[in-house]
C-alpha positions in Angstrom: 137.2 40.5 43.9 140.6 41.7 44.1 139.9 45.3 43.7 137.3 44.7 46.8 139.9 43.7 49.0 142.3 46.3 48.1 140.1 49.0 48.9 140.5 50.8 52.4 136.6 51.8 52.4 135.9 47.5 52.5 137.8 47.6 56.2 135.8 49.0 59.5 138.6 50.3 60.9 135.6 51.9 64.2 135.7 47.7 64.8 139.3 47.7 65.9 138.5 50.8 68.0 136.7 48.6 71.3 139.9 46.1 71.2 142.5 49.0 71.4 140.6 51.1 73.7 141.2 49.1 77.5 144.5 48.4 76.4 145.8 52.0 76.3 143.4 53.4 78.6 144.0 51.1 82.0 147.7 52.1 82.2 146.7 56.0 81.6 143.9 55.3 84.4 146.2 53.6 86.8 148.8 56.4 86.5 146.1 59.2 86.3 144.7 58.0 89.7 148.4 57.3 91.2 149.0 60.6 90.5 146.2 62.0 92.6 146.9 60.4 95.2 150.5 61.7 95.5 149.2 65.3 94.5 146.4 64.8 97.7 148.8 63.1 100.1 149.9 65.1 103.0 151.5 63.9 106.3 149.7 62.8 109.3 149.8 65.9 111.5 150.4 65.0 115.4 147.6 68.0 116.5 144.4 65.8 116.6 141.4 66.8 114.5 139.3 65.6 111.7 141.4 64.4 108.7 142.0 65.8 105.6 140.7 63.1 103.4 141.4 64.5 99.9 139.7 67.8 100.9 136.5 66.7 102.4 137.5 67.3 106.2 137.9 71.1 105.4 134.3 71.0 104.2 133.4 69.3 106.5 134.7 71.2 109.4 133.7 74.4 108.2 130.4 73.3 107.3 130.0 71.9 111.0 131.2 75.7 112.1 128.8 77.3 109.5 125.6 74.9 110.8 126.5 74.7 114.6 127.7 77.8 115.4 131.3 79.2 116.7 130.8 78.2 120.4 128.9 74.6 120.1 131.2 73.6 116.8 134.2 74.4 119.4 132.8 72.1 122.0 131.9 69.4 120.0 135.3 69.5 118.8 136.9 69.8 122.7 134.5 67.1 123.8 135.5 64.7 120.8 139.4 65.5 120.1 140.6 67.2 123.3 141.5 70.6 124.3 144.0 71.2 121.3 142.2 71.0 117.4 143.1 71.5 114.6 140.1 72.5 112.5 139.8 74.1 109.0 137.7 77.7 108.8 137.1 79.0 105.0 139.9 76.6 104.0 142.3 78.0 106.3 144.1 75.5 109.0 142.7 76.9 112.8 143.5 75.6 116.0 141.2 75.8 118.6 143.0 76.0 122.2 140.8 75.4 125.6 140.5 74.1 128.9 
């Protein structure tokens, strides 16, 4: 009986595994996803447009460009955000000046 508890193959050490695991991984998570956030944050532009939004305004935009056409994506962006936008074409920052 003694030998039975002295020996390392009686213990399930994959048991303690669940109890340990939310401990270390919800600080790693919180930091991970703090981190993003800092790494995606860029300042409020004062040129109206769409927003960023963590990268889905570029796709967005460019897909509205792609689908609509030059000419109509340009007026729906006049008619919705004025006559000065900013837009985003292939990932590259565009404004759009009219009258």
């Amino acid at each position: 009986m003694v030998l039975e508890t002295l020996n390392p193959m009686h213990y399930n050490l994959t048991s303690l595994v669940p109890d340990t695991m939310p401990v270390a991984t919800v600080p790693i998570l919180i930091l991970m996803c703090f981190l993003f956030l800092i790494w995606n944050h860029e300042e409020t532009s004062s040129i109206p447009g769409p927003g960023y939004c963590m990268g889905i305004g570029p796709l967005i935009s460019h897909g509205r460009f792609l689908w609509m056409g030059v000419g109509n994506a340009c007026n729906y962006y006049n008619k919705t955000y004025g006559e000065f936008v900013r837009v985003w074409i292939s990932g590259e920052e565009t404004f759009i000046i009219s009258k």
